[in-house]
C-alpha positions as CSV (number, residue, x, y, z in Angstrom):
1,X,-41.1,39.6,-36.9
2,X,-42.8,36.8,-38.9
3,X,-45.2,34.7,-37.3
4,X,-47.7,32.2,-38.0
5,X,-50.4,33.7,-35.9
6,X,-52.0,37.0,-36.1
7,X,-52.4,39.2,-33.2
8,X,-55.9,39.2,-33.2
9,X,-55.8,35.2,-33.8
10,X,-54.0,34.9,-30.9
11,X,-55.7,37.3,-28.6
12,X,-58.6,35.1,-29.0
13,X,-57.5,32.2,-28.4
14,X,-55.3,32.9,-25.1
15,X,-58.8,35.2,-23.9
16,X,-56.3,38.1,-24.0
17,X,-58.2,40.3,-26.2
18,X,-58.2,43.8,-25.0
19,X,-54.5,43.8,-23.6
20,X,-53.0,43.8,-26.4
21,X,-52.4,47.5,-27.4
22,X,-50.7,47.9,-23.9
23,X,-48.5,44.7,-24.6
24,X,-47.4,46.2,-28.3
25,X,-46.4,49.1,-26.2
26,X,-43.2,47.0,-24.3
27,X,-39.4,47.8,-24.6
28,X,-37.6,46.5,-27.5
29,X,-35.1,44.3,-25.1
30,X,-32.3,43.5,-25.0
31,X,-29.7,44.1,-28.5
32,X,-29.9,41.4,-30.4
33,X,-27.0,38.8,-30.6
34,X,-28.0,37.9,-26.6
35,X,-29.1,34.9,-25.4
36,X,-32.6,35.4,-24.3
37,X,-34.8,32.8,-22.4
38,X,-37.6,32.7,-20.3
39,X,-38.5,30.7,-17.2
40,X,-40.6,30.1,-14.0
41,X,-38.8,31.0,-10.7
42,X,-40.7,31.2,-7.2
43,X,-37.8,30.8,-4.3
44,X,-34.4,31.7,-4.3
45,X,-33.2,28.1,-4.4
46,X,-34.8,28.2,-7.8
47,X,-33.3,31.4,-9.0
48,X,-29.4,30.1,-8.1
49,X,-30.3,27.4,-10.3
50,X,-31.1,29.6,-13.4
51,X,-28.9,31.8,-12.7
52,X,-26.4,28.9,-12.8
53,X,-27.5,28.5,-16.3
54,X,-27.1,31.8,-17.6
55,X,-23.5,31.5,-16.6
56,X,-23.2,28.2,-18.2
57,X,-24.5,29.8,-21.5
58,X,-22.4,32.1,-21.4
59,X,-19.6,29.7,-21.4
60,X,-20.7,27.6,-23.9
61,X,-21.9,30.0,-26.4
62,X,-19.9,33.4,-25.8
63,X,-22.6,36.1,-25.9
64,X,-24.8,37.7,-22.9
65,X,-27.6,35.9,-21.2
66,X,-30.7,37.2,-20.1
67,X,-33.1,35.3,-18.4
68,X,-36.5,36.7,-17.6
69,X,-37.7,34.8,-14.6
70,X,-41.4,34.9,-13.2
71,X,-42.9,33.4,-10.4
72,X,-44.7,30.0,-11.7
73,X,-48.4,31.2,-10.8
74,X,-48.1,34.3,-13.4
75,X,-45.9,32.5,-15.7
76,X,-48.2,31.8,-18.1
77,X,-49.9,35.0,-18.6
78,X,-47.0,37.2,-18.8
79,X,-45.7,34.6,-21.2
80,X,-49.0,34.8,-23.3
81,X,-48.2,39.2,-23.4
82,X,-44.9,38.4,-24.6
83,X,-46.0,36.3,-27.4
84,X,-48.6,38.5,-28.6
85,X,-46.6,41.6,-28.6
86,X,-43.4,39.9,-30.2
87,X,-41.0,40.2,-27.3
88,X,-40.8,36.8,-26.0
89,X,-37.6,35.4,-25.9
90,X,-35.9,33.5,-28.0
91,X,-36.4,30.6,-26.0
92,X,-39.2,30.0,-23.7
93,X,-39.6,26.9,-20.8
94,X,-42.9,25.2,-21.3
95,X,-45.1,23.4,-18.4
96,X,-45.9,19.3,-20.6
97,X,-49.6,20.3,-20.2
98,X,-49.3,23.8,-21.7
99,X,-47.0,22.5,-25.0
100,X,-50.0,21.1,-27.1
101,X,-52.1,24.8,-26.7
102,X,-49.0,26.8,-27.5
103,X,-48.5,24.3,-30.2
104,X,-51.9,24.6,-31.6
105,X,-52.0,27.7,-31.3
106,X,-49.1,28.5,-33.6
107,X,-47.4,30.3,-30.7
108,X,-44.4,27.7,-31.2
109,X,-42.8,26.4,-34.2
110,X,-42.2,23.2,-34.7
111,X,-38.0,22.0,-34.0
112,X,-38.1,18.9,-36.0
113,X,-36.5,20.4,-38.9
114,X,-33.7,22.0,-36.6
115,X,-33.4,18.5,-35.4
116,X,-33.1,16.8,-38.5
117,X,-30.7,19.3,-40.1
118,X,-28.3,19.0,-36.8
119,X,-25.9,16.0,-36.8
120,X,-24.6,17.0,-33.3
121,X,-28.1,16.4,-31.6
122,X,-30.5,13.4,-31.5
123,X,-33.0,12.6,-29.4
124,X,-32.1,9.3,-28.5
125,X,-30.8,10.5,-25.3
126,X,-34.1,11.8,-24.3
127,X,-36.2,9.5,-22.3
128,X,-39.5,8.3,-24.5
129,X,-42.0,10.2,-22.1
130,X,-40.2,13.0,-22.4
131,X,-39.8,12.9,-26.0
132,X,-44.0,12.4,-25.9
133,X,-44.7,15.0,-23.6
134,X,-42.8,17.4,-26.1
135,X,-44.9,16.4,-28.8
136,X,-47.9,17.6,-30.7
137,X,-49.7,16.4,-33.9
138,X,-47.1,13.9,-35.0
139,X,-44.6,16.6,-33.9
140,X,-41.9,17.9,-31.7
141,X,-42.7,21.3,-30.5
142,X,-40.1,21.6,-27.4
143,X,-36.9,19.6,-25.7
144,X,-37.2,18.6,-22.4
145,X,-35.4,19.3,-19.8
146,X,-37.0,17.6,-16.7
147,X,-39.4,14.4,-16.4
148,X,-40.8,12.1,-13.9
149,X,-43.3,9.9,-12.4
150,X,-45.2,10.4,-9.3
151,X,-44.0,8.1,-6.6
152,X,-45.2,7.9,-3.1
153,X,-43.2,9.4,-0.5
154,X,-43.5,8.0,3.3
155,X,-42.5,8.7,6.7
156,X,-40.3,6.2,8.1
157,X,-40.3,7.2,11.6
158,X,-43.7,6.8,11.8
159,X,-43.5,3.1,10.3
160,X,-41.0,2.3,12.4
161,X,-42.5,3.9,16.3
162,X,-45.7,1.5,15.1
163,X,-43.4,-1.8,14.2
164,X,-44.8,-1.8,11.0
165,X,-42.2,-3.1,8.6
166,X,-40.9,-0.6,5.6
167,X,-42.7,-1.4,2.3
168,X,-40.6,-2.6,-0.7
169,X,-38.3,-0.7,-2.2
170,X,-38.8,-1.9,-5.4
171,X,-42.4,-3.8,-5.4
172,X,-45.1,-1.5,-5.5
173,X,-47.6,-2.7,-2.9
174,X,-51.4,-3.2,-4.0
175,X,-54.5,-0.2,-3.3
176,X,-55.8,-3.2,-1.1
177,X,-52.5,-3.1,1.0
178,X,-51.7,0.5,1.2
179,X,-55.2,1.2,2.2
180,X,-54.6,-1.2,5.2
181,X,-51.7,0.5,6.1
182,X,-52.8,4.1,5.8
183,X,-55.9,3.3,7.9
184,X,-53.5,1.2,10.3
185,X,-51.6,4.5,10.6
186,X,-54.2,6.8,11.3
187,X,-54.7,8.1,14.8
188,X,-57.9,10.8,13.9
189,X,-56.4,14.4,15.1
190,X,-53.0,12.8,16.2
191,X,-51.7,11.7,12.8
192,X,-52.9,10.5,9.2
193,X,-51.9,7.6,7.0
194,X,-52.1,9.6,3.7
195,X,-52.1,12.7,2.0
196,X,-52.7,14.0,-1.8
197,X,-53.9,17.3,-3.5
198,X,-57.8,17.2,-3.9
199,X,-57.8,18.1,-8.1
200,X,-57.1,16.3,-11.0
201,X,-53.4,16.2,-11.0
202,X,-53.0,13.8,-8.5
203,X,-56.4,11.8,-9.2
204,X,-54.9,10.9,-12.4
205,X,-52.5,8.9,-11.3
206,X,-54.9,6.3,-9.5
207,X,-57.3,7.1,-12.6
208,X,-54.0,5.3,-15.0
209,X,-53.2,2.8,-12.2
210,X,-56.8,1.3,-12.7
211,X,-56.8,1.5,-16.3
212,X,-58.2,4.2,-16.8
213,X,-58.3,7.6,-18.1
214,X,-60.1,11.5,-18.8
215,X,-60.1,11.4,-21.9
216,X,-60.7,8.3,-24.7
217,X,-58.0,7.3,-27.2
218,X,-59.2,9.8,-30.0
219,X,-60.0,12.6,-27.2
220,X,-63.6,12.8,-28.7
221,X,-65.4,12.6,-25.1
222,X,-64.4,11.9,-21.7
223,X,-64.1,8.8,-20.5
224,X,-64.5,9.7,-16.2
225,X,-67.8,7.9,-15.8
226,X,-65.8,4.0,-17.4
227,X,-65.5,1.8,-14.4
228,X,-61.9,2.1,-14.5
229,X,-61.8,5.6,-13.6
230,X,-64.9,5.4,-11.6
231,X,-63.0,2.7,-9.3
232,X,-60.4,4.7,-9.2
233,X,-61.9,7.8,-7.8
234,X,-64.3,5.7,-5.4
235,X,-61.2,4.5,-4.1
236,X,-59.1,7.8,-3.3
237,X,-62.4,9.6,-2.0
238,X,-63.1,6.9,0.0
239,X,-59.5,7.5,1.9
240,X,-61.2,11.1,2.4
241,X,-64.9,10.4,3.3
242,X,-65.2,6.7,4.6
243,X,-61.4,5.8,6.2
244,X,-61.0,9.0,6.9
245,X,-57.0,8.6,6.5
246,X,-56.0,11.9,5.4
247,X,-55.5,15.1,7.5
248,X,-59.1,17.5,7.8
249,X,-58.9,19.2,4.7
250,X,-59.5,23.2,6.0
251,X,-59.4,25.0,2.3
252,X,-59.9,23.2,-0.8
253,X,-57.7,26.2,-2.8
254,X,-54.8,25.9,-0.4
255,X,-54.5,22.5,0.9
256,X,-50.8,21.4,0.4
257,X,-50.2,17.9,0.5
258,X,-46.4,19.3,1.1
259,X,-47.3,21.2,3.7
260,X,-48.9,18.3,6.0
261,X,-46.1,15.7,5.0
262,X,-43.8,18.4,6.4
263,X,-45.4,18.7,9.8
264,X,-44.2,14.8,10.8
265,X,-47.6,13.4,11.3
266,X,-48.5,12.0,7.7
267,X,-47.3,8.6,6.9
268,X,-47.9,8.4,2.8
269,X,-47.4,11.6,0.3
270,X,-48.1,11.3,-3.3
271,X,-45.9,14.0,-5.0
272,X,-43.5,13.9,-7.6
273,X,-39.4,13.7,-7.4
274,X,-39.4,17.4,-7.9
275,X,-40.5,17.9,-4.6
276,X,-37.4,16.1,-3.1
277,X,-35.3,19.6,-2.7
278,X,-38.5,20.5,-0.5
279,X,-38.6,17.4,1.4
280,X,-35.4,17.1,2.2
281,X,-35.8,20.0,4.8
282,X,-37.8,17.6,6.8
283,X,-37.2,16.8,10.5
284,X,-37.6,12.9,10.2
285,X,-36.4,10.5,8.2
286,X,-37.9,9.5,4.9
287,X,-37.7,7.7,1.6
288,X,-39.9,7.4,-1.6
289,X,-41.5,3.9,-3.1
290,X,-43.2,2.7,-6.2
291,X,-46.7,4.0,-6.5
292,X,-49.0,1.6,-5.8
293,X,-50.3,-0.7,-8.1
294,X,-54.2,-1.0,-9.8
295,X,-55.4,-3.2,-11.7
296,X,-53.4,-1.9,-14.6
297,X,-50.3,-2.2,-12.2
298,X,-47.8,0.8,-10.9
299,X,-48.7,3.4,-14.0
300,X,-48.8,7.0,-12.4
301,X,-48.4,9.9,-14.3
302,X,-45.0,11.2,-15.7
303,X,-45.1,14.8,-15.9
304,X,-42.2,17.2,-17.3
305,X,-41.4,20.7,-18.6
306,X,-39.2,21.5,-21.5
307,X,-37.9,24.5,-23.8
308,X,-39.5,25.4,-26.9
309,X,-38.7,28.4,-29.3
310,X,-41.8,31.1,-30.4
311,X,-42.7,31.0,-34.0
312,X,-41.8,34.3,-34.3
313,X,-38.5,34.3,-33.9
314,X,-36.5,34.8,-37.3
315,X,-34.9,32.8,-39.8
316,X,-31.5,33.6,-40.0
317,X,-29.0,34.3,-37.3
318,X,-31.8,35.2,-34.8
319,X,-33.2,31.5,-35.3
320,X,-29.1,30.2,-35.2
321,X,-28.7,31.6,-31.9
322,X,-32.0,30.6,-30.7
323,X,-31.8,26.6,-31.6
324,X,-28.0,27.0,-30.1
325,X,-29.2,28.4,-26.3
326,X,-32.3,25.8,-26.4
327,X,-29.7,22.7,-27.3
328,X,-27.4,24.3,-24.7
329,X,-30.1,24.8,-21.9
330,X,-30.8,20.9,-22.6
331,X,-27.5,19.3,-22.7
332,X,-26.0,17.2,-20.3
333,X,-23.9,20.0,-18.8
334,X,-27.0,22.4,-18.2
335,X,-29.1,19.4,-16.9
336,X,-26.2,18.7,-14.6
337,X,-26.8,21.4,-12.5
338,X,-30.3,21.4,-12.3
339,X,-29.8,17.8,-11.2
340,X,-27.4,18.4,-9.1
341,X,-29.3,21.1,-7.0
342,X,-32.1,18.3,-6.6
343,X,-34.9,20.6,-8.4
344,X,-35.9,17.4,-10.1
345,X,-35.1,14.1,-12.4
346,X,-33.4,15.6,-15.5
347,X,-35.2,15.0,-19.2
348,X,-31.7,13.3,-20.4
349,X,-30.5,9.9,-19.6
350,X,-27.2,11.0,-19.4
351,X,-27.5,13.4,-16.7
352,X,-29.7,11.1,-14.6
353,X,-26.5,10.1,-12.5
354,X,-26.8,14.0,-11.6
355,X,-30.0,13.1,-9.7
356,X,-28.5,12.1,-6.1
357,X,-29.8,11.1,-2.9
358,X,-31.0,11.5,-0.5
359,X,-33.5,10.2,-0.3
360,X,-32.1,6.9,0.1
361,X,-34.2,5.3,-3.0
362,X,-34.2,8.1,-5.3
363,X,-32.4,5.8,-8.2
364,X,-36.0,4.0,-8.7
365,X,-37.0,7.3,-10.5
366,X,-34.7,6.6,-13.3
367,X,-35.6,3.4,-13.3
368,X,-39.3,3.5,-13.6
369,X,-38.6,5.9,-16.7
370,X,-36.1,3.1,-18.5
371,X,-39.0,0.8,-18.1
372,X,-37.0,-1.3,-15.5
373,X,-39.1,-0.9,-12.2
374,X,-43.0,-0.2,-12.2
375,X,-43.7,1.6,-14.8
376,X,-45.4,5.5,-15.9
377,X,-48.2,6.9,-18.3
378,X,-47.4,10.3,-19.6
379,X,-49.9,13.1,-18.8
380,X,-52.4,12.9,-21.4
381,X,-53.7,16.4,-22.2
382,X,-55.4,18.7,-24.5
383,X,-55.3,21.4,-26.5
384,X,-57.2,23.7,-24.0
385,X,-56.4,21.6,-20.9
386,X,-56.6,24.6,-18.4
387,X,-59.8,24.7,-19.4
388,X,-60.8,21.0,-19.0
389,X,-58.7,21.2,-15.5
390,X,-61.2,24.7,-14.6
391,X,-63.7,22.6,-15.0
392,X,-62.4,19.9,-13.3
393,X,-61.8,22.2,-10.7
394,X,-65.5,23.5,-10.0
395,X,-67.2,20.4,-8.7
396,X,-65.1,17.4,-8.3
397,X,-62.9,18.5,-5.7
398,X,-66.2,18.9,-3.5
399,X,-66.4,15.0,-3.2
400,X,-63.0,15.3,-1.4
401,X,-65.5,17.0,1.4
402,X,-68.0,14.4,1.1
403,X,-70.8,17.0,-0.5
404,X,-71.0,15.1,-3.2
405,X,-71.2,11.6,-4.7
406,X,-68.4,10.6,-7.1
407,X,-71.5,9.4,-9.7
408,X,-73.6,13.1,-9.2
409,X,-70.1,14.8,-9.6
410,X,-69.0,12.7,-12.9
411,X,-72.5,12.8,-14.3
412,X,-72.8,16.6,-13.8
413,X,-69.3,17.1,-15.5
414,X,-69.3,14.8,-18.8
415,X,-71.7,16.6,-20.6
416,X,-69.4,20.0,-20.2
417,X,-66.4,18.1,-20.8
418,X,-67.8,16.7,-23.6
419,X,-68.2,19.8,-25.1
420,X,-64.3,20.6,-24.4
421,X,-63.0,17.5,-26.1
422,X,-65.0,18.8,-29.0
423,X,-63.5,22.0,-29.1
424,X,-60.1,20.2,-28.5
425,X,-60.9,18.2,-31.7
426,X,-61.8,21.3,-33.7
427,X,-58.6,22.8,-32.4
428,X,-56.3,20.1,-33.4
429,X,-58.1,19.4,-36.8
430,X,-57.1,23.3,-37.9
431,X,-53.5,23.0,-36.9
432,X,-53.3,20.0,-38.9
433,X,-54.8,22.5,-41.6
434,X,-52.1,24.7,-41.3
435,X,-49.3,22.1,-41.3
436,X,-49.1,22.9,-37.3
């Protein structure tokens, strides 16, 4: 098959060299004329939903489905030996952060062609963080399928046995206030005001919220050590190591933020809205709220995942069929059903009505996204942001254990992720090159 990347190209850039001999050897697959697609599974709940989907291809588009599902953690690995030994599918689902390396890369071909070419799809109907999230280089490299902000879930049961009244639905509350409260709520070894994960993904959120950012405009150099960001982390470390707010963390690898809001004793989660299928097999009751505002005001991240088709795949009927199951697995009828089963807030404004309580609140998701309530900042990230998070990773969750200053952590990181944004630069400037 055709491709814009060699083997060997490609190999070095995913740090799959050495593999790829046994990943030539695969089986051919299935006969061509089926609807192949690949996509992250970890539960059962999850693979009802996709299985879902395959039927609904079916319907719509008369040929065999075949979805090859993985478990999320190895996802991105087996997808990288599909793509370098030319049996990926024809269609392939696409974490937001992962979108610009694939894209880089030349792993995935641009769609906006198919797009323009198509008078039966537009994204209008797309919300605009999506549509970014999708995008690389000027480009749109994948269709989205689910999108949303963080929000903060809470415990009303334990508001309510302490009198404290139930925060806004609608008005996210200022860092000054929900510190107050989470402290007010803490009871040290009995229960905790607040919970988050200790690593970037969640930081990021408070980092946006105070103005800040990783990364500066251009992505030349990393912008932690700026006051905004450095309030920003002071301030969510502190709920760690000063107020001591947030449950003993016991293993920085597998602390679940999930996993303590579950138990009952946790007033505040930060998650996202796909965690609501999760949540909703809690024993108490609960709701979600606005993230609260910084100094920049209620701006967490927006995150989503989307669909995007290999660059190998054929012009011709093979590329037909392919651009036909990716606008099928992102219409309003697929989307439906993912909705519907609560895995999260569908990419498409017009299956956002799909998205139903409980929790009680859930329609401020959609709102936040249409710019009516609070507002979002869609996960800026780079070309080799595994990388950047790795690194992330080492040394700054140790200040969640008070080991560290947020300053000697920051300081000891820039120069490194200097070095990353550079490489991200160089990265970008050959795609652009190569028309990518």
């Amino acid at each position: 098959m055709h491709t814009n990347l060699s083997r060997r190209r490609f190999l070095q850039l995913s740090g799959l060299a050495g593999v790829g001999a046994v990943a030539a050897g695969c089986s051919s697959g299935p006969p061509a004329g089926t609807a192949t697609w690949s996509m992250w599974s970890s539960s059962a709940a999850e693979k009802k939903v996709w299985q879902d989907f395959g039927k609904y291809v079916e319907q719509q588009l008369g040929v065999k489905s075949v979805a090859t599902l993985t478990p999320s953690s190895g996802y991105p690995t087996k997808l990288d030996l599909q793509l370098v030994s030319g049996t990926a599918s024809l269609v392939t689902a696409l974490n937001g952060t992962l979108i610009p390396t694939y894209a880089a890369r030349g792993a995935h071909r641009p769609l906006d062609d198919l797009i323009a070419a198509d008078p039966d799809f537009s994204l209008d109907d797309f919300y605009g963080t999506s549509r970014k999230i999708s995008s690389f280089n000027g480009k749109t490299y994948a269709i989205g399928f689910d999108v949303a902000p963080t929000v903060m879930y809470y415990n009303k049961d334990l508001l309510n046995k302490q009198g404290i009244p139930l925060p806004s639905r609608t008005e996210p509350m200022s860092w000054a206030t929900f510190r107050d409260l989470a402290k007010q709520l803490t009871k040290p070894g009995e229960q905790y005001g607040f919970t988050c994960a200790p690593a970037i993904d969640d930081l990021v959120s408070w980092i946006y919220c105070a103005g800040g950012n990783v990364m500066s405009d251009d992505a030349s150099h990393s912008t932690l050590g700026d006051p905004e960001a450095m309030q920003a982390l002071q301030y969510v470390i502190d709920l760690f190591v000063k107020d001591k707010v947030t449950p003993p963390i016991k293993n920085l690898v597998t602390e679940s933020s999930l996993s303590n809001f579950m138990q009952g004793n946790v007033a505040f989660m930060q998650n996202g809205p796909w965690q609501v299928v999760n949540a909703r097999k809690a024993k108490f009751d609960w709701d979600i709220i606005p993230f609260p505002a910084g100094a920049a005001g209620s701006t967490p991240r927006v995150s989503g995942s989307s669909f995007a088709i290999p660059s190998a795949v054929r012009e011709g009927p093979q590329l037909d069929l392919a651009w036909k199951l990716l606008k099928t697995l992102t219409s309003t009828g697929a989307l439906d059903i993912y909705a519907k089963a609560g895995r999260n807030n569908p990419a498409r404004l017009s299956a956002g009505s799909a998205f139903q309580p409980p929790p009680d609140n859930l329609g401020i998701v959609q709102q936040i996204l249409a710019g009516k309530l609070a507002g979002g900042h869609a996960f800026d990230v780079t070309t080799n942001w595994n990388q950047v998070k790795q690194l992330l990773g080492q040394d700054l969750p140790r200040t969640f254990l008070g080991q560290v200053t947020v300053a000697d952590a920051i300081n000891g990181l820039t120069p490194r992720l200097d070095v990353l944004m550079r490489q991200h630069l160089d990265t970008t400037r050959q795609a652009t090159a190569r028309k990518g």
